[in-house]
N, C-alpha and C positions, 0 to 999 in steps of 0.2 A: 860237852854240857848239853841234855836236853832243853830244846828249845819251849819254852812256856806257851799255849794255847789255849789258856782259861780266860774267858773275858771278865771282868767285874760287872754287876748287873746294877747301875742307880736305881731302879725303879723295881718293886716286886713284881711278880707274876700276877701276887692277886689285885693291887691297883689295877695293872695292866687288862685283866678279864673285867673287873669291873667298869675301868672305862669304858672299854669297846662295848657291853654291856648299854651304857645306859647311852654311847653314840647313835646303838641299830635300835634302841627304843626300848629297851629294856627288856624282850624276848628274840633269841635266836638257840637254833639248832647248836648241837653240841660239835656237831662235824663242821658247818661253818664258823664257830667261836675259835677251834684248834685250828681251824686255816687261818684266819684273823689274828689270831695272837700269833701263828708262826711267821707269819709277815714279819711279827717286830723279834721274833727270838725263835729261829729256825733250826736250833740245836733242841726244841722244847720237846723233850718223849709224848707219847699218850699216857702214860704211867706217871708223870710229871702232872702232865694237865687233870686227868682224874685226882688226883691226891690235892688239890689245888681245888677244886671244884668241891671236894670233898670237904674241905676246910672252909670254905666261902658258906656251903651249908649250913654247918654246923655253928657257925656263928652269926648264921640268920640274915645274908647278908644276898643272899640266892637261894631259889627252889629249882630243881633236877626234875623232871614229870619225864617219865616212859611214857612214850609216844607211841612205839610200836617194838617190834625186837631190837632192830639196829639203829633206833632213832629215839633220841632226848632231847626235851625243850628244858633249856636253863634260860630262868626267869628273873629278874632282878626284881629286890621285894623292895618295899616303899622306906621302910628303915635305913636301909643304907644310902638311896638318896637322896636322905634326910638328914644323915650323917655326912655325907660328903658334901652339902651344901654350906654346914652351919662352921668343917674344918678347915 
């Protein structure tokens, strides 16, 4: 019988970005956020963290700003922690 290796995850990914998010002040580099979140889930792809990022966007909860070619500032917008104050 193969042995099970999936961990259960309590907490989502995207609480988890938005935390650390509004820990570092609510602006940091997209390459420091994926080493930051890998800390707590070091199974996490870049394909994971983009599609997550992507998500947090789209529901107005972060901005992504191209910085340069290999560099993005993800921002954490005021709605969200305004919304995670009042939950």
């Amino acid at each position: 019988m193969a042995k099970a290796t999936a961990i259960w995850r309590t907490e989502p990914l995207d609480v988890i970005i938005l935390e650390i998010l509004s820990s570092k002040g609510g602006t940091i580099t997209d390459k420091n956020l994926y080493d930051a979140v890998r800390t707590l889930r070091p199974d996490l792809s870049m394909n994971e963290f983009n599609k997550a990022l992507l998500r947090l966007e789209i529901k107005g909860y972060i901005s992504v700003a191209t910085v340069k070619k290999n560099l993005r500032n993800v921002i954490l917008l005021s709605r969200a922690a305004e919304e995670r104050r009042k939950g």
